[in-house]
C-alpha atoms as an extended CHARMM CRD file, in Angstrom:
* protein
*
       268  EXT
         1         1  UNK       CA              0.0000000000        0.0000000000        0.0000000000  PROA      1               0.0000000000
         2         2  UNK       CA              1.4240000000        3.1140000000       -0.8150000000  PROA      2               0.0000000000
         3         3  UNK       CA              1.9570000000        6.0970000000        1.5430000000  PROA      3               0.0000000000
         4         4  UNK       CA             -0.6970000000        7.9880000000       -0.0440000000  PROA      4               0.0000000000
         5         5  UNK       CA             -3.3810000000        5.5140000000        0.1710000000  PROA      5               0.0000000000
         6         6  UNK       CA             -2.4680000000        4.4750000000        3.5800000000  PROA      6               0.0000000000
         7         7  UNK       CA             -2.1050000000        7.8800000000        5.2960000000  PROA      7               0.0000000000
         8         8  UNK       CA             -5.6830000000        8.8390000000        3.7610000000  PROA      8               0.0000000000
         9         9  UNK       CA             -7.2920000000        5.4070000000        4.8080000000  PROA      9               0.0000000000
        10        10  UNK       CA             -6.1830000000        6.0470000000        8.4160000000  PROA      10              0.0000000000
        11        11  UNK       CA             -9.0060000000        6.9190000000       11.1280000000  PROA      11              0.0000000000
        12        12  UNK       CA             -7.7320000000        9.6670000000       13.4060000000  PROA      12              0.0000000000
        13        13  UNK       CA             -9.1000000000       10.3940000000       16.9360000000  PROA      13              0.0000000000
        14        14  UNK       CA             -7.6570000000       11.4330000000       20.1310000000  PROA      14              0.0000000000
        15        15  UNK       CA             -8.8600000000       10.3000000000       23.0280000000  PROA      15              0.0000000000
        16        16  UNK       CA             -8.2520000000       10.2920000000       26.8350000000  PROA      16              0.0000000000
        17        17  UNK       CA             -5.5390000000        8.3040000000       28.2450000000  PROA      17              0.0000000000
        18        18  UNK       CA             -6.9460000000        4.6670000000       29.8400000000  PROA      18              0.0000000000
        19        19  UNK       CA             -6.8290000000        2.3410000000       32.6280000000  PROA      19              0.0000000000
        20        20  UNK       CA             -7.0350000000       -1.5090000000       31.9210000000  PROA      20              0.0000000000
        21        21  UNK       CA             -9.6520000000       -3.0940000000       33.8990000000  PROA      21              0.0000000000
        22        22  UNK       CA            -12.2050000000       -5.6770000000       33.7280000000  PROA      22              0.0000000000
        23        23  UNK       CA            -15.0860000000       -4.7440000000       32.6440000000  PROA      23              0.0000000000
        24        24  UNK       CA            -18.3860000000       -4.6490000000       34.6560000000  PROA      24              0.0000000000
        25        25  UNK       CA            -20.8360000000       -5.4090000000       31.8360000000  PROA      25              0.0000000000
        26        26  UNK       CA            -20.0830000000       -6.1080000000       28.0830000000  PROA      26              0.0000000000
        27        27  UNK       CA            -21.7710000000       -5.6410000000       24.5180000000  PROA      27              0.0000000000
        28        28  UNK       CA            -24.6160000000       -8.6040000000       24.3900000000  PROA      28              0.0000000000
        29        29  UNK       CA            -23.7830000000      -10.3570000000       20.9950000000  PROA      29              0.0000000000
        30        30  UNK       CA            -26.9740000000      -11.2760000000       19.2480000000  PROA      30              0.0000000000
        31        31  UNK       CA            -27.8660000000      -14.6410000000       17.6360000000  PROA      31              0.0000000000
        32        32  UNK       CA            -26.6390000000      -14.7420000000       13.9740000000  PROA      32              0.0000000000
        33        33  UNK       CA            -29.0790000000      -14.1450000000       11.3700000000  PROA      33              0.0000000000
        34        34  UNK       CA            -29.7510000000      -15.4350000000        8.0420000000  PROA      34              0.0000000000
        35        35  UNK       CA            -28.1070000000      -12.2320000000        6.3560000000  PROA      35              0.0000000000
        36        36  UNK       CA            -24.6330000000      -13.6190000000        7.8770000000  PROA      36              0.0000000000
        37        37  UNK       CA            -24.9140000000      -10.7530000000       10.8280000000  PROA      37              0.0000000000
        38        38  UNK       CA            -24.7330000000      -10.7570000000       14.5970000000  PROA      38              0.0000000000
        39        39  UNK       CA            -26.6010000000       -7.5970000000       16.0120000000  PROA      39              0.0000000000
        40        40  UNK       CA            -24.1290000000       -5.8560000000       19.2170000000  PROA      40              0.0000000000
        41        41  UNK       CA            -25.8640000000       -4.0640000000       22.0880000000  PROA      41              0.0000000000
        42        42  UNK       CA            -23.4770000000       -1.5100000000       23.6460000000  PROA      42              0.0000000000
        43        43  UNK       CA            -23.5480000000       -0.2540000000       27.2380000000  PROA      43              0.0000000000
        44        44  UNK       CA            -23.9290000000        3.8380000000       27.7870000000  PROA      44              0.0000000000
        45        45  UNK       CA            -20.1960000000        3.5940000000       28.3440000000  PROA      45              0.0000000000
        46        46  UNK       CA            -19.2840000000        2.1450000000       25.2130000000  PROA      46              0.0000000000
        47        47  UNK       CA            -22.1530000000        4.1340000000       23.1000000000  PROA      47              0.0000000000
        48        48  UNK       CA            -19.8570000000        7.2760000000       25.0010000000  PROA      48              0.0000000000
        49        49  UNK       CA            -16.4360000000        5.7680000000       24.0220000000  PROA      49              0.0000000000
        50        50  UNK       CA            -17.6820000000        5.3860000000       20.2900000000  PROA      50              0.0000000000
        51        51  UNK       CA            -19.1180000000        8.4750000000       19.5350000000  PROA      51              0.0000000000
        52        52  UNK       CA            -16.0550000000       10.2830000000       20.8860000000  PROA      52              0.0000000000
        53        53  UNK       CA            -13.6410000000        8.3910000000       18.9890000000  PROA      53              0.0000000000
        54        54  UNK       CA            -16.3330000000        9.4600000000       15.8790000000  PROA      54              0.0000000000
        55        55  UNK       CA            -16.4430000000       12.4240000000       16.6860000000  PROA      55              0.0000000000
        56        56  UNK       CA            -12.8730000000       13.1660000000       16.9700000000  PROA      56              0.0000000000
        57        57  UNK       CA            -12.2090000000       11.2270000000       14.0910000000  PROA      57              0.0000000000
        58        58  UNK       CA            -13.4210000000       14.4800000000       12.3470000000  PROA      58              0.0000000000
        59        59  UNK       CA            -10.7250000000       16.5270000000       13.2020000000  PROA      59              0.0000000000
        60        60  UNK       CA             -7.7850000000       14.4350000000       11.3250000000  PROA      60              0.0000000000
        61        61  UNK       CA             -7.9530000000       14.3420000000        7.6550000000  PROA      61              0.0000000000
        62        62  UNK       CA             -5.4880000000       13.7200000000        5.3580000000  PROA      62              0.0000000000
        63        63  UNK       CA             -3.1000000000       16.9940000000        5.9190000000  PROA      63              0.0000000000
        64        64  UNK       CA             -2.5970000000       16.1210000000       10.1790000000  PROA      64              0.0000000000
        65        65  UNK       CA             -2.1040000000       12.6730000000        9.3890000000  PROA      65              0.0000000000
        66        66  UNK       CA              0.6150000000       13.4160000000        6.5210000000  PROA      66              0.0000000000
        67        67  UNK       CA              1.9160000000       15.3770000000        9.2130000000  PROA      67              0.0000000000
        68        68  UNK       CA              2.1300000000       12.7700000000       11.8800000000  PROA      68              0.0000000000
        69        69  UNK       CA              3.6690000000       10.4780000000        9.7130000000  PROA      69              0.0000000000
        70        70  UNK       CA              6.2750000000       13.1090000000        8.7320000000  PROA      70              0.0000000000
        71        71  UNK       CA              6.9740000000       13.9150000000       12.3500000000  PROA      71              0.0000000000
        72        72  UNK       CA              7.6400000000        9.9650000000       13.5810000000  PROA      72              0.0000000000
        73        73  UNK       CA             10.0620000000        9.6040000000       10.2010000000  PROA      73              0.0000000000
        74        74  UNK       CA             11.6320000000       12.5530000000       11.1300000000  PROA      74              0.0000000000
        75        75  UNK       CA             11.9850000000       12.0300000000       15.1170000000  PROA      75              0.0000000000
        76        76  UNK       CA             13.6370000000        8.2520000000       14.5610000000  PROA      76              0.0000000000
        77        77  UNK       CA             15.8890000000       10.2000000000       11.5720000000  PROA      77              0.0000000000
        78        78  UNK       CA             16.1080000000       13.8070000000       12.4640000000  PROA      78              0.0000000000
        79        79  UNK       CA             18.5780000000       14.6840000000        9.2100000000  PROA      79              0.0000000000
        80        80  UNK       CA             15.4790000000       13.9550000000        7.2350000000  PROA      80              0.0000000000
        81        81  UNK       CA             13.5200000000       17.1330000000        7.9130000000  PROA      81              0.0000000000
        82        82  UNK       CA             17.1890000000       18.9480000000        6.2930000000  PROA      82              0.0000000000
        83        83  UNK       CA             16.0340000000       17.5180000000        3.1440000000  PROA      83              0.0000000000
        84        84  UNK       CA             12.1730000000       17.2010000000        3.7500000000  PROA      84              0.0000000000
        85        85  UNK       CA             11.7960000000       20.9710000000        4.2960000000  PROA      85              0.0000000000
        86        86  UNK       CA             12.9560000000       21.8300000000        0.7010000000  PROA      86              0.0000000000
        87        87  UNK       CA             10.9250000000       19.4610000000       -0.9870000000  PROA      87              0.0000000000
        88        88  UNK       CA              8.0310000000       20.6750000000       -3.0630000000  PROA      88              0.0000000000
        89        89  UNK       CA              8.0450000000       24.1200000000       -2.6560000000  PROA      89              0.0000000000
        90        90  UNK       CA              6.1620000000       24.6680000000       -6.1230000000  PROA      90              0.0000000000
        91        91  UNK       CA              3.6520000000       21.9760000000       -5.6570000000  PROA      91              0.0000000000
        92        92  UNK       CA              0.3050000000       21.5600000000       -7.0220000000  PROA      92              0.0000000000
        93        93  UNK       CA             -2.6180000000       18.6620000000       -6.9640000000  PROA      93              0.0000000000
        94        94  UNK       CA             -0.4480000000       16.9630000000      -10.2470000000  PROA      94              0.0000000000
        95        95  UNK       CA              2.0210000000       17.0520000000       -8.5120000000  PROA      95              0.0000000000
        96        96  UNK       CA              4.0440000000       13.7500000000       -8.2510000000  PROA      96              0.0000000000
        97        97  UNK       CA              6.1460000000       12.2790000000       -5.1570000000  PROA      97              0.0000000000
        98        98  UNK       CA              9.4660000000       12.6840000000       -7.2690000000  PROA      98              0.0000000000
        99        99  UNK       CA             12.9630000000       13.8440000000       -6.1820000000  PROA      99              0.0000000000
       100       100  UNK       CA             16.1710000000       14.3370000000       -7.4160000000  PROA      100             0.0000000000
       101       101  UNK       CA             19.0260000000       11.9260000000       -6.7910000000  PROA      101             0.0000000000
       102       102  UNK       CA             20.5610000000       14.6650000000       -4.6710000000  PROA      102             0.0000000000
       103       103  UNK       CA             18.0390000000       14.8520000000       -2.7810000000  PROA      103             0.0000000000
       104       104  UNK       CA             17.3800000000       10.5420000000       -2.5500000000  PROA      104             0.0000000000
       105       105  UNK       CA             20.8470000000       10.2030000000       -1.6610000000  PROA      105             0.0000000000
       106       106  UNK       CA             20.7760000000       12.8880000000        1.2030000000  PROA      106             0.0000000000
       107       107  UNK       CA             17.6230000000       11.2020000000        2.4150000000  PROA      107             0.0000000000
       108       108  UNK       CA             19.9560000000        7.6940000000        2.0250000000  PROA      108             0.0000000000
       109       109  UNK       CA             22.4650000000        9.0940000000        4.0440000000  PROA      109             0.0000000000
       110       110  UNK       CA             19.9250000000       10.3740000000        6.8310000000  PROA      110             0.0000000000
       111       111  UNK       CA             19.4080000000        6.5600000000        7.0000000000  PROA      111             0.0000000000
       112       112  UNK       CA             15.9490000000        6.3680000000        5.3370000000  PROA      112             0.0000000000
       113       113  UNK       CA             15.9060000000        3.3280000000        2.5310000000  PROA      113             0.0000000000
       114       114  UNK       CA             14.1940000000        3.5090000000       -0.3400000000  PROA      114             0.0000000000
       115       115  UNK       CA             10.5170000000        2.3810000000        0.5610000000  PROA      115             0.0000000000
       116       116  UNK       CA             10.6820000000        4.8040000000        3.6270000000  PROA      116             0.0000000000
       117       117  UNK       CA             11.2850000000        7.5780000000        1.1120000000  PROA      117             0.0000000000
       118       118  UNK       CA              8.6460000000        7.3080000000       -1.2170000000  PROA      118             0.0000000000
       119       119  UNK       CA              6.7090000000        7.3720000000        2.2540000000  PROA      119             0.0000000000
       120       120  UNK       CA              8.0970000000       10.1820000000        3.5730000000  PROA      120             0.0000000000
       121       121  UNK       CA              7.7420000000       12.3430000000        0.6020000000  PROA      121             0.0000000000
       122       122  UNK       CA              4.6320000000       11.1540000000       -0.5900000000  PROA      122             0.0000000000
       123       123  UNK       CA              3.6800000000       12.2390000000        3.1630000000  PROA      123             0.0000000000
       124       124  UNK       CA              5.6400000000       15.6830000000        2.4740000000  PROA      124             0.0000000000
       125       125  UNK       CA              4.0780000000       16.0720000000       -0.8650000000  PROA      125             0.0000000000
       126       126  UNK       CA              0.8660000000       16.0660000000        0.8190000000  PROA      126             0.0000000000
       127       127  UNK       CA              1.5880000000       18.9460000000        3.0250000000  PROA      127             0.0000000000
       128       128  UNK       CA              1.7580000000       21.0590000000        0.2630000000  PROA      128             0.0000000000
       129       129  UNK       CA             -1.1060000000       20.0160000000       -1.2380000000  PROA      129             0.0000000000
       130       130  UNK       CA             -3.6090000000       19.7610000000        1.0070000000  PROA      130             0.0000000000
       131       131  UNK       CA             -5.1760000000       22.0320000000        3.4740000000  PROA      131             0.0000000000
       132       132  UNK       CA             -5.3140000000       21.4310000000        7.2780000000  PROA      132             0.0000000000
       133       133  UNK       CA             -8.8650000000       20.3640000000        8.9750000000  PROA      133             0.0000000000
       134       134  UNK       CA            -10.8720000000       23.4180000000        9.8820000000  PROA      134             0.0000000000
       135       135  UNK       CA            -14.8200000000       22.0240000000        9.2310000000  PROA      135             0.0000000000
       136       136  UNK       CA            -16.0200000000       19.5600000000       11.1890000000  PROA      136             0.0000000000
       137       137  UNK       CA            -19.6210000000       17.6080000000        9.3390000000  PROA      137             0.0000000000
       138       138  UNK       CA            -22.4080000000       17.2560000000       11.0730000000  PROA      138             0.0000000000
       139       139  UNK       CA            -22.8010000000       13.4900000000       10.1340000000  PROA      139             0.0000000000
       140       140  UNK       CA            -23.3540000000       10.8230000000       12.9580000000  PROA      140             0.0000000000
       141       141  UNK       CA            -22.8720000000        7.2550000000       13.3360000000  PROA      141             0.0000000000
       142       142  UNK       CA            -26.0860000000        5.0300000000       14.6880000000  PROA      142             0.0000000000
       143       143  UNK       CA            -24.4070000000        3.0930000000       17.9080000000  PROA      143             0.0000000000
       144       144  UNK       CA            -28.0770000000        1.5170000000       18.4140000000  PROA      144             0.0000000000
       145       145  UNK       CA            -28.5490000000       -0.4160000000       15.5730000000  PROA      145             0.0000000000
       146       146  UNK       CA            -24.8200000000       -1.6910000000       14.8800000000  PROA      146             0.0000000000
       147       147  UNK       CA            -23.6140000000       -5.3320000000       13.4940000000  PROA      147             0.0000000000
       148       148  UNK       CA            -20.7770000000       -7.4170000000       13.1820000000  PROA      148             0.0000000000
       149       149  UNK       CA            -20.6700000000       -9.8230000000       10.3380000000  PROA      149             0.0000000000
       150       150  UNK       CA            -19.8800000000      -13.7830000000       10.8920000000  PROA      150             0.0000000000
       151       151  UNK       CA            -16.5880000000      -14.9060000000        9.6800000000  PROA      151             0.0000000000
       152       152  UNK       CA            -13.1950000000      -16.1910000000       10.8840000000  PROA      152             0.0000000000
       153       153  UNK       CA            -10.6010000000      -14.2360000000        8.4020000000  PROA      153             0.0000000000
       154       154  UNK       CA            -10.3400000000      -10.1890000000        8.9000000000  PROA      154             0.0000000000
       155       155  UNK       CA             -8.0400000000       -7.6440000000        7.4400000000  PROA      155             0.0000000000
       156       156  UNK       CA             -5.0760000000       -7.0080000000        9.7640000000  PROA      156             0.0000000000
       157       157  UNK       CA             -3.8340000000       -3.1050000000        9.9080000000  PROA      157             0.0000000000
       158       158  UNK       CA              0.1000000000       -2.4280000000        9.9460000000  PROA      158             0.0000000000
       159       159  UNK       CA              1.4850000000       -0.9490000000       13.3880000000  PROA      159             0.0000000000
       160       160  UNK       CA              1.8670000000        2.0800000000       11.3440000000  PROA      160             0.0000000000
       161       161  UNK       CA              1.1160000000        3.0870000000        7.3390000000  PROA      161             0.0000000000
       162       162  UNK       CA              4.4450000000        2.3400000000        5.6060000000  PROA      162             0.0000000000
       163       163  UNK       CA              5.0560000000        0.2520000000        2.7130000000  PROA      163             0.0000000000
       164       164  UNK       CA              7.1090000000       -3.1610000000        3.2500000000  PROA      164             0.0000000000
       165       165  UNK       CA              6.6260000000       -3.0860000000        7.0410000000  PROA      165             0.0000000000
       166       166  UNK       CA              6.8900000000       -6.7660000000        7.3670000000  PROA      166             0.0000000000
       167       167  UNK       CA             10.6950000000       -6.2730000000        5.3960000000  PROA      167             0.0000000000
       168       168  UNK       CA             11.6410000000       -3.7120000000        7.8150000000  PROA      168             0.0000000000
       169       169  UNK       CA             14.1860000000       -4.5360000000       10.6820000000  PROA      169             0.0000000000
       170       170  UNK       CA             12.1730000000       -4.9000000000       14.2030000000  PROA      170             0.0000000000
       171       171  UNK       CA             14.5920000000       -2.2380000000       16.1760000000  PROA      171             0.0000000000
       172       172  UNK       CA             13.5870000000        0.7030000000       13.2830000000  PROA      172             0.0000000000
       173       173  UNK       CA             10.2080000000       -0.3980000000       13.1450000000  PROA      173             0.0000000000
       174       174  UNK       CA              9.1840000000       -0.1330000000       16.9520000000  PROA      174             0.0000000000
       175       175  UNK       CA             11.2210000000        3.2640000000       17.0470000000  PROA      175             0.0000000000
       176       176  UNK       CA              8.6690000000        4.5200000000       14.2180000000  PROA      176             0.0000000000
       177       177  UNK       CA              5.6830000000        2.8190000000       15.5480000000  PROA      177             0.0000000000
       178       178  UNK       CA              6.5310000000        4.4160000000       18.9590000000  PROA      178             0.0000000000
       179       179  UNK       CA              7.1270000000        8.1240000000       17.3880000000  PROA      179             0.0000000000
       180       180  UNK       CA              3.9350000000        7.4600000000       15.1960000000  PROA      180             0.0000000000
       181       181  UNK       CA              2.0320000000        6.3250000000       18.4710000000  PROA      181             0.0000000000
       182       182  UNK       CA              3.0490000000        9.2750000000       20.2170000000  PROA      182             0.0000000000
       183       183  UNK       CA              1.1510000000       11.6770000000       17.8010000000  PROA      183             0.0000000000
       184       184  UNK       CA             -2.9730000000       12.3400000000       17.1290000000  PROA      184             0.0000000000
       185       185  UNK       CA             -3.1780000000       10.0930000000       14.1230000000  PROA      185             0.0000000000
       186       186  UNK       CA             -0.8060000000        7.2850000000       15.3300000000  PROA      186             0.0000000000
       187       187  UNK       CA             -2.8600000000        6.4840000000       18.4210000000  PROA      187             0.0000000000
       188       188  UNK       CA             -5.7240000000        6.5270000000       16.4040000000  PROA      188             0.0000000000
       189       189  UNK       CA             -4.0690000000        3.8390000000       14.6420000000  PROA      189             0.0000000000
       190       190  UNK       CA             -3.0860000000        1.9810000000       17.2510000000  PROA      190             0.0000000000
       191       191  UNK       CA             -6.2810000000        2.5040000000       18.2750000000  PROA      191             0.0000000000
       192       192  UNK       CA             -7.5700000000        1.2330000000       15.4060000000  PROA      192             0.0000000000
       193       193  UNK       CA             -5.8730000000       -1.8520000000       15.8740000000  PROA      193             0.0000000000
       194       194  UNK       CA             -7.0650000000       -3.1000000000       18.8590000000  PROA      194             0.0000000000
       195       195  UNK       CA            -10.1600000000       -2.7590000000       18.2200000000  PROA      195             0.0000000000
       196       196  UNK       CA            -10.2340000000       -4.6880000000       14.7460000000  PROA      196             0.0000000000
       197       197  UNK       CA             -8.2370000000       -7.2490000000       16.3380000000  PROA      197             0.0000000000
       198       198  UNK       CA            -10.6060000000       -7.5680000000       18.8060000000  PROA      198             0.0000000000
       199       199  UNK       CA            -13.5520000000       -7.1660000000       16.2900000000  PROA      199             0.0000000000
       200       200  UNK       CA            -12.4160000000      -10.5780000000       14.6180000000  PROA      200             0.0000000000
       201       201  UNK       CA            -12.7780000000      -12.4760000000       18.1750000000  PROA      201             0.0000000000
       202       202  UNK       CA            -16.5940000000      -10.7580000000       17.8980000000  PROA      202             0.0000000000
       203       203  UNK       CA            -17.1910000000      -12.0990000000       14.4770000000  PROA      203             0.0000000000
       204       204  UNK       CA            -15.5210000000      -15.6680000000       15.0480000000  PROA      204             0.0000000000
       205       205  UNK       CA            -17.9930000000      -15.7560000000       17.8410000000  PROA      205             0.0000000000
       206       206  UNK       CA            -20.9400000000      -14.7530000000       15.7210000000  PROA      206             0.0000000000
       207       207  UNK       CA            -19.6570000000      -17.2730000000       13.4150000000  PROA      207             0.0000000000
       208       208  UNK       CA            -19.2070000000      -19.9690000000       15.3560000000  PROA      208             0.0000000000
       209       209  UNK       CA            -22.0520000000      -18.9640000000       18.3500000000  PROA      209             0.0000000000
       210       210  UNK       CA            -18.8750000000      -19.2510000000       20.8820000000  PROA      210             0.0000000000
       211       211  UNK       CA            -19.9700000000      -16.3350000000       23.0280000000  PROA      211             0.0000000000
       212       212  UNK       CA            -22.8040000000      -13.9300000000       23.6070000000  PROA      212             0.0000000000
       213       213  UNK       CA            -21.0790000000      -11.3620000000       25.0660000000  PROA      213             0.0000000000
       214       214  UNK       CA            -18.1430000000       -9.6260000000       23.1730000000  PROA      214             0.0000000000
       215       215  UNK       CA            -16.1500000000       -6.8200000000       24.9160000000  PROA      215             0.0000000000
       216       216  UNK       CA            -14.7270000000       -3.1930000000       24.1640000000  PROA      216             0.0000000000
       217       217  UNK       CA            -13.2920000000        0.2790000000       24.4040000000  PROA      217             0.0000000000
       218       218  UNK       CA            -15.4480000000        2.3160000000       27.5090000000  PROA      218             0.0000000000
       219       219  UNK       CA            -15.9230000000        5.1900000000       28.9550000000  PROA      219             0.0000000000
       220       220  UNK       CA            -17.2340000000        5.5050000000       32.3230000000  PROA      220             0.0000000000
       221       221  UNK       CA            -20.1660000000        7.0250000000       32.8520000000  PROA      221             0.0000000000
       222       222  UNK       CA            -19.8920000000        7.2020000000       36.6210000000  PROA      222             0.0000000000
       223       223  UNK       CA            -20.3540000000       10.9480000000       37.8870000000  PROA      223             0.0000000000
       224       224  UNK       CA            -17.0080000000       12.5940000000       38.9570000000  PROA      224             0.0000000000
       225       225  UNK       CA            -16.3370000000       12.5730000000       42.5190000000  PROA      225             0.0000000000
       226       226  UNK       CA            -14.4190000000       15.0060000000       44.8450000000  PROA      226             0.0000000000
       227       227  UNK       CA            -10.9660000000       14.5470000000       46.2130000000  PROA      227             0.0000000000
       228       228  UNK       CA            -12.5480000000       13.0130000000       49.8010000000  PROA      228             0.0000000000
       229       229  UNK       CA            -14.8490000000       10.3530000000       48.0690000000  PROA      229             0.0000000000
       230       230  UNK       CA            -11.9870000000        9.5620000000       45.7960000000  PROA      230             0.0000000000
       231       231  UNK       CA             -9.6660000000        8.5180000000       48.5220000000  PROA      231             0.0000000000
       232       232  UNK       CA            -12.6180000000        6.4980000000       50.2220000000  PROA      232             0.0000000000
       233       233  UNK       CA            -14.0840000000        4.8310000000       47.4620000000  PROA      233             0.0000000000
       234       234  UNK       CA            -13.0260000000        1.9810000000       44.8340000000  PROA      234             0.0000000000
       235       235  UNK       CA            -10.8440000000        3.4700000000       41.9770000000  PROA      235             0.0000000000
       236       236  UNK       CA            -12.6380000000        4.9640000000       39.6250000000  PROA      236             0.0000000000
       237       237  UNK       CA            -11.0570000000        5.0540000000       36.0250000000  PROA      237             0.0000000000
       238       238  UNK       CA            -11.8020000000        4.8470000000       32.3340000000  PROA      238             0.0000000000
       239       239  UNK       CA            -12.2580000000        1.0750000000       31.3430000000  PROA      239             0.0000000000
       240       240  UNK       CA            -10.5620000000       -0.3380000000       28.4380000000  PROA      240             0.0000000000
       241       241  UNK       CA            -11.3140000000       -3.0950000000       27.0860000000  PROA      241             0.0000000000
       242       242  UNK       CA            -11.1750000000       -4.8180000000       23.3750000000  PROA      242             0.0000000000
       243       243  UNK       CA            -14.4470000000       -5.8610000000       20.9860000000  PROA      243             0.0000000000
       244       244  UNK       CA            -16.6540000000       -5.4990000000       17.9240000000  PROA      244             0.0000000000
       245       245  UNK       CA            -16.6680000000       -2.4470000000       16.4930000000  PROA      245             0.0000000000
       246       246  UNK       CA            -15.4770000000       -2.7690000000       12.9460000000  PROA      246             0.0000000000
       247       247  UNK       CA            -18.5080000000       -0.5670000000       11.9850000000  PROA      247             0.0000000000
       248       248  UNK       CA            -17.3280000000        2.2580000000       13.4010000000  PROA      248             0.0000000000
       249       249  UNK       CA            -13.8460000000        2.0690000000       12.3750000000  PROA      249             0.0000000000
       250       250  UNK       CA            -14.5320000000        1.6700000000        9.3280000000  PROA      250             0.0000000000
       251       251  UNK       CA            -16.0310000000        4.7160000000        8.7750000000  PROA      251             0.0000000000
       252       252  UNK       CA            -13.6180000000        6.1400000000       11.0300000000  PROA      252             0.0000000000
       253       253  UNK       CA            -10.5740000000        5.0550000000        9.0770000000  PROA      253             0.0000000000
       254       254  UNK       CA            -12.4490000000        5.8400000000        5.6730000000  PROA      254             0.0000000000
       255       255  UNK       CA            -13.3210000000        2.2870000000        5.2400000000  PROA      255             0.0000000000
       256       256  UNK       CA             -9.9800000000        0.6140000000        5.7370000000  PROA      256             0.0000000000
       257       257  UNK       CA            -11.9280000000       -2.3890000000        7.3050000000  PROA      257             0.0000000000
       258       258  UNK       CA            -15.0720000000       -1.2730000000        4.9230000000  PROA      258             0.0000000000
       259       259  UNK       CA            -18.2670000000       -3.7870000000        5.4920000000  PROA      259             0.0000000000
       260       260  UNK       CA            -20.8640000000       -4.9610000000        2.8150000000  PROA      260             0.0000000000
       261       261  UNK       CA            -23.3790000000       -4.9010000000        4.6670000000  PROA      261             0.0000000000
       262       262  UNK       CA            -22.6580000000       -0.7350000000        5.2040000000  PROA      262             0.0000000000
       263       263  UNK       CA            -22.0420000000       -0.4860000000        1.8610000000  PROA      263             0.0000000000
       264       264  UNK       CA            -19.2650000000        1.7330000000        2.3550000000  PROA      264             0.0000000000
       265       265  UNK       CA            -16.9840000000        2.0370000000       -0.8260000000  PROA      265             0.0000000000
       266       266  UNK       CA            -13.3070000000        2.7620000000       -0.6810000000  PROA      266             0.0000000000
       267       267  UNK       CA            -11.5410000000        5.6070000000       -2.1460000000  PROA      267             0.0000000000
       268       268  UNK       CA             -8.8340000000        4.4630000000       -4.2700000000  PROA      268             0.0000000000
């Protein structure tokens, strides 16, 4: 997958920091049905956890996450951005992600190889093209009427949207994926990730009828208490835990992990 297509099939959202816990109550799993679908009840908490990461979603498009992608390159090889900040400077939408061999070989010597390059200034490139998120739409996302579909094979998201990941050496990978992480768009990603892993253990269960209960990313919805209540009372944190909800991540992430039965098609 190509830089471009991955940074703009990314979902973006930022959301508050968690607590691992074990979860009072859990999504109810519905029988499967004879379109292939299980239906998924959420709790308030999860409903809350959803529609946040929707709604924050909005606020990432394709120019922040260019720029978090340029920012982790550019933090794990910091003589990049010598290079990256001269590239482009007469771009328009035609423009390709081209360079001279100057400029390759400088990025070389920075210590990027040549499939991190075409990501980085495809990511660059980007920059210049495209403006930064200012409107937010209106749209919503239903989190009463959602459904996972049966099966036992899902797409698996990269740690982070480069090409060749699986080629790359494990110490510069987990430097990127932790300088991605660290960013708006990378824990989004990461984000991302967990749940869709955790979205095929819904829809092997739907599949198979293993489980009526699948579990998630929530928020509490327990009032805040004061500082004296606090230190007298159970610990009180957000819950996170892992589940089905491919359907909203796919129309957070643009349809990365698209479903037929939304109808969602991709963009490239």
């Amino acid at each position: 997958m190509s830089a471009r297509r991955a940074v703009t099939a990314i979902a973006a959202c930022a959301v508050a920091l968690t607590t691992i816990t074990t979860p009072a109550q859990a999504a109810t799993l519905g029988p499967r049905g004879s379109d292939n679908h299980c239906q998924v009840t959420l709790t308030p908490g999860e409903k809350k956890f959803a529609q946040k990461l929707f709604d924050d979603s909005k606020t990432l498009g394709p120019y922040e996450r260019s720029r978090d992608l340029v920012k982790a390159i550019e933090t794990v090889f910091p003589d990049a951005a010598k290079v990256g900040s001269t590239l482009f400077e007469n771009a328009t939408a035609t423009t390709k992600p081209e360079i001279s061999t100057e400029q390759r070989e400088a990025l070389k010597a920075a210590g990027l190889n040549d499939d991190l390059i075409f990501d980085y200034t495809s990511a660059r490139l980007l920059l210049k093209t495209v403006e930064p998120t200012t409107a937010v739409t209106l749209e919503g996302i239903d989190l009463d009427n959602l459904r996972v579909r049966a099966g036992t094979e899902s797409p698996v998201l990269d740690p982070i949207p480069l090409n060749n990941v699986g080629k790359m050496d494990k110490a510069t990978l987990d430097k990127l994926v932790a300088a991605w992480e660290a960013t708006p768009a990378g824990d989004a990603h990461k984000r991302s990730n967990q749940i869709a892993a955790s979205d095929r253990q819904a829809a092997e269960a739907c599949a198979l009828g293993t489980s009526k209960q699948v579990v998630y990313p929530e928020i509490s919805t327990a009032p805040t208490l004061d500082l004296s209540s606090t230190l007298s009372s159970k610990q009180s944190n957000f819950d996170v835990v892992v589940g089905a909800l491919i359907t909203i991540i796919a129309a957070i992430v643009g349809g990365a992990l698209a479903l037929p039965n939304l109808g969602i098609k991709l963009p490239f």
